[in-house]
ChimeraX commands (.cxc) that place a marker at each C-alpha (Angstrom):
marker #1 position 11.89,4.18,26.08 radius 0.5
marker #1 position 12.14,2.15,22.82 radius 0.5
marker #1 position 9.15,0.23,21.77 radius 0.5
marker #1 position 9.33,-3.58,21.31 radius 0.5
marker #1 position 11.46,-5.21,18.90 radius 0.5
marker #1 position 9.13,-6.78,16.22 radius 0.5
marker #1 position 9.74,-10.80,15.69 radius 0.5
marker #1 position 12.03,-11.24,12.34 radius 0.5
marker #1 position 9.98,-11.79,9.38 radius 0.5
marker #1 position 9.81,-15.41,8.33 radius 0.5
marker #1 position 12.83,-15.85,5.08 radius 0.5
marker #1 position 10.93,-15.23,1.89 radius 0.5
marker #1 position 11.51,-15.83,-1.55 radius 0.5
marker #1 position 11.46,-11.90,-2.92 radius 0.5
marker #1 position 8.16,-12.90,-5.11 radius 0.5
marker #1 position 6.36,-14.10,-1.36 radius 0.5
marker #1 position 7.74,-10.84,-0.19 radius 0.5
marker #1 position 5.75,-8.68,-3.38 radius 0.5
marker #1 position 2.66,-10.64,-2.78 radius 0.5
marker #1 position 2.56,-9.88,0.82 radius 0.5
marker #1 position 3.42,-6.11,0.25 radius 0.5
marker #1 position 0.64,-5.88,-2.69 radius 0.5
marker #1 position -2.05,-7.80,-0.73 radius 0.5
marker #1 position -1.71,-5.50,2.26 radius 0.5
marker #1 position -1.66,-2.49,0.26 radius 0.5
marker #1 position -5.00,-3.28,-1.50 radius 0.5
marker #1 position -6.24,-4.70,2.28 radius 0.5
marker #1 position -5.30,-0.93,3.28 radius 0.5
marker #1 position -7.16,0.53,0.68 radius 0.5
marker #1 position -10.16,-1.21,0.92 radius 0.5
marker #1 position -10.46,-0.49,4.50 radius 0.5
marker #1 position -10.53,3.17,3.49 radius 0.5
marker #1 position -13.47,2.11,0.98 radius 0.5
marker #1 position -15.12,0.30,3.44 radius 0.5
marker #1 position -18.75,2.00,3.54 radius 0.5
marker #1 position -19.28,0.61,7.22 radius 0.5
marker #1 position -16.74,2.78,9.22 radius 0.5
marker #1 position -17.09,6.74,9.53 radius 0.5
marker #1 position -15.09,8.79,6.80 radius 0.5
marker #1 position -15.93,10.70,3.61 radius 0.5
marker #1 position -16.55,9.50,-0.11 radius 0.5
marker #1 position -13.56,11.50,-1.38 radius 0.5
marker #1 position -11.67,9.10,0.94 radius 0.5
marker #1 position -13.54,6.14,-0.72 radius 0.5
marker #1 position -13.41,7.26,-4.08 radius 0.5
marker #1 position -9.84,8.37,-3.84 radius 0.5
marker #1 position -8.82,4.99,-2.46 radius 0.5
marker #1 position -10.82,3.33,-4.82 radius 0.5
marker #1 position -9.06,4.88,-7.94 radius 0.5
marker #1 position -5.90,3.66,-6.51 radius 0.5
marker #1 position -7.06,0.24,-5.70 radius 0.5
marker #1 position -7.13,-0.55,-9.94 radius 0.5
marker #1 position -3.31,-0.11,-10.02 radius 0.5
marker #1 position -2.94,-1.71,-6.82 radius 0.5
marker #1 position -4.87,-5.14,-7.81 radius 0.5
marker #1 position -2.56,-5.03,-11.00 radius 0.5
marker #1 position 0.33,-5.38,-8.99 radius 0.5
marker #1 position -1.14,-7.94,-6.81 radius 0.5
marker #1 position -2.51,-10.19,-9.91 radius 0.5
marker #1 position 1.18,-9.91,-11.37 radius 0.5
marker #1 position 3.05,-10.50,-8.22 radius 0.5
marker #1 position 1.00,-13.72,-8.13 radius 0.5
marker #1 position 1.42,-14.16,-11.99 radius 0.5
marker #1 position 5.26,-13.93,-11.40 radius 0.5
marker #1 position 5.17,-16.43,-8.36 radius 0.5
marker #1 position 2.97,-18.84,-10.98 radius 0.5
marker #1 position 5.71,-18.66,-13.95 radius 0.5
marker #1 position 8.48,-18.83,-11.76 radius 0.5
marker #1 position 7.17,-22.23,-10.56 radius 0.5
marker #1 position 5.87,-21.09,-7.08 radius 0.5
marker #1 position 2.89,-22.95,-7.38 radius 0.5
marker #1 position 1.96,-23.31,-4.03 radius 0.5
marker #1 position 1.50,-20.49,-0.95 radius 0.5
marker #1 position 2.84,-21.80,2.00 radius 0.5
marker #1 position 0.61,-20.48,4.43 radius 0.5
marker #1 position 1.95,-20.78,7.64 radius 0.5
marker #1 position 5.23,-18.68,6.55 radius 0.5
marker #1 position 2.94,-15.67,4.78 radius 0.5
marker #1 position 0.65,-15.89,7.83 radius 0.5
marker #1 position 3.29,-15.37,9.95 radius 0.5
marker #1 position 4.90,-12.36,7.66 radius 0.5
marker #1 position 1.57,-10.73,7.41 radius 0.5
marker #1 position 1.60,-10.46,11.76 radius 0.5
marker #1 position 4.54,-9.43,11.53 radius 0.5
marker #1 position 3.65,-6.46,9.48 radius 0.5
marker #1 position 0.34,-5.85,11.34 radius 0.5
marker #1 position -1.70,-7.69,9.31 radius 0.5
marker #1 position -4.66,-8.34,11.70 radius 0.5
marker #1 position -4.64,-4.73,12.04 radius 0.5
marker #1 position -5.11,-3.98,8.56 radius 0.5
marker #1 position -7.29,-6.46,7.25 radius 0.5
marker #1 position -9.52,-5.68,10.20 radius 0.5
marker #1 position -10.80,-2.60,8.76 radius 0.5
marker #1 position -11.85,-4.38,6.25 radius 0.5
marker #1 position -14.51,-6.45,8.11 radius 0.5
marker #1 position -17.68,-5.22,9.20 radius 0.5
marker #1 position -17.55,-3.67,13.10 radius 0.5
marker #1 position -19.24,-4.98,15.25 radius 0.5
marker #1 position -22.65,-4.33,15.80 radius 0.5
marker #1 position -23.17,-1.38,18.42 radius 0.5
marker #1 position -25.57,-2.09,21.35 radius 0.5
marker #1 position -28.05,0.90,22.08 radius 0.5
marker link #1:1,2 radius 0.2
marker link #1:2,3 radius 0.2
marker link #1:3,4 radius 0.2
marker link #1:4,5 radius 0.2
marker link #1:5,6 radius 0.2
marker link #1:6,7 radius 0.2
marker link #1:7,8 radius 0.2
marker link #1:8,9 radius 0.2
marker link #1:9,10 radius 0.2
marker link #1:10,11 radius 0.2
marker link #1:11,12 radius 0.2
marker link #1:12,13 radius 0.2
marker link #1:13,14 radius 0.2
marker link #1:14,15 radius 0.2
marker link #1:15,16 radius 0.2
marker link #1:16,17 radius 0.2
marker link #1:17,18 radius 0.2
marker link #1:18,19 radius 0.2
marker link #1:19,20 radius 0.2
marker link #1:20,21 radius 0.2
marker link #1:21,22 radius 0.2
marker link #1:22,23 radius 0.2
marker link #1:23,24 radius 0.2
marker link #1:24,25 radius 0.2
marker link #1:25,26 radius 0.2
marker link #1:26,27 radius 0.2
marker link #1:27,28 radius 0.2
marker link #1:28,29 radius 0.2
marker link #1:29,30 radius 0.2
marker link #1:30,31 radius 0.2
marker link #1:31,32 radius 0.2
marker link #1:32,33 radius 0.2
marker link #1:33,34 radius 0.2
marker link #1:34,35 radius 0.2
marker link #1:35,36 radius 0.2
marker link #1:36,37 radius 0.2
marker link #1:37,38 radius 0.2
marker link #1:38,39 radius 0.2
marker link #1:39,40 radius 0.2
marker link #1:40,41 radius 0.2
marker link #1:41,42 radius 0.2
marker link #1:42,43 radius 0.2
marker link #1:43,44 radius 0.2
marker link #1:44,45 radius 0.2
marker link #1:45,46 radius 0.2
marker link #1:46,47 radius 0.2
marker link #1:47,48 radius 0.2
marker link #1:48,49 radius 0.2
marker link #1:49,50 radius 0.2
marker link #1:50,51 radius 0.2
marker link #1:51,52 radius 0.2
marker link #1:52,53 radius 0.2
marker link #1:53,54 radius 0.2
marker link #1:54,55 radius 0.2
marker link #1:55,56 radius 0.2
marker link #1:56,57 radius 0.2
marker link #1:57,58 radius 0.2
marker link #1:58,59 radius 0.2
marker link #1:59,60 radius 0.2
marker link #1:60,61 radius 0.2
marker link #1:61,62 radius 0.2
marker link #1:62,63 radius 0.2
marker link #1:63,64 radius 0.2
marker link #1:64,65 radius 0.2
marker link #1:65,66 radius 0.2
marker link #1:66,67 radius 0.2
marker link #1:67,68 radius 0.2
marker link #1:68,69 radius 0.2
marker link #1:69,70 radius 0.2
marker link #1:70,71 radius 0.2
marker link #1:71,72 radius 0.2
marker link #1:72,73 radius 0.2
marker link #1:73,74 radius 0.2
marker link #1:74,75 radius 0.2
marker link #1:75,76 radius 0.2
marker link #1:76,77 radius 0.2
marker link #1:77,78 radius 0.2
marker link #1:78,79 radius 0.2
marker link #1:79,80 radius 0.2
marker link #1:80,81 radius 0.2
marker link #1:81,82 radius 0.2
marker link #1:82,83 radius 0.2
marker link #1:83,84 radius 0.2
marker link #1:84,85 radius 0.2
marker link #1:85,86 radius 0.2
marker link #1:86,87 radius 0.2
marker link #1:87,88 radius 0.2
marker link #1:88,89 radius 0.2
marker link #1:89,90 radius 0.2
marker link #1:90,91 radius 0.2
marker link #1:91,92 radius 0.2
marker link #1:92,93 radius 0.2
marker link #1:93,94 radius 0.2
marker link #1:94,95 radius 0.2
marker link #1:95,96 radius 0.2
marker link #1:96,97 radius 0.2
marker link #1:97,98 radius 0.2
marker link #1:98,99 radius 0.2
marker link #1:99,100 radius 0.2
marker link #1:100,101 radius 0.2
marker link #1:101,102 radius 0.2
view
């Protein structure tokens, strides 16, 4: 059995598309920095060396949008394109878990 077809991803301009493919790949690395969820510092200190070139993209994917006269996000469309692509997933692990009852 197949899993479900995902929804289409909203149209893009190609510099909306980098910005949503650099945020989510510095979202995934910070949730592997994240010092509230199990794992080891390697991890974490792995992830963070790779989060430097990973914010560089993001700032010039932005930067790019900014000269190209894309001056405004359009929210709606890259909130959509970030479900699509398991966003709320992803930036979850950033977040602090909630708080275990004992």
């Amino acid at each position: 059995m197949l899993p479900p077809e995902l929804p289409p991803l909203p149209a893009l301009t190609r510099a909306e598309a980098d910005l949503i493919d650099r945020y989510l790949e510095v979202v995934d690395l910070l949730g592997r920095i994240n010092p509230a969820l199990p794992g080891d510092t390697y991890r974490g200190l792995r992830a963070a060396q790779a989060l430097v070139g990973k914010a560089t993209a993001l700032r010039d994917a932005l930067t790019l949008m900014h000269q190209r006269g894309e001056t405004e996000l359009h929210a709606a469309t890259l909130g959509r394109a970030l479900r699509v692509l398991d966003g709320e997933r992803r930036t979850a692990r950033v977040t602090l878990p909630p708080e275990s009852v004992s």
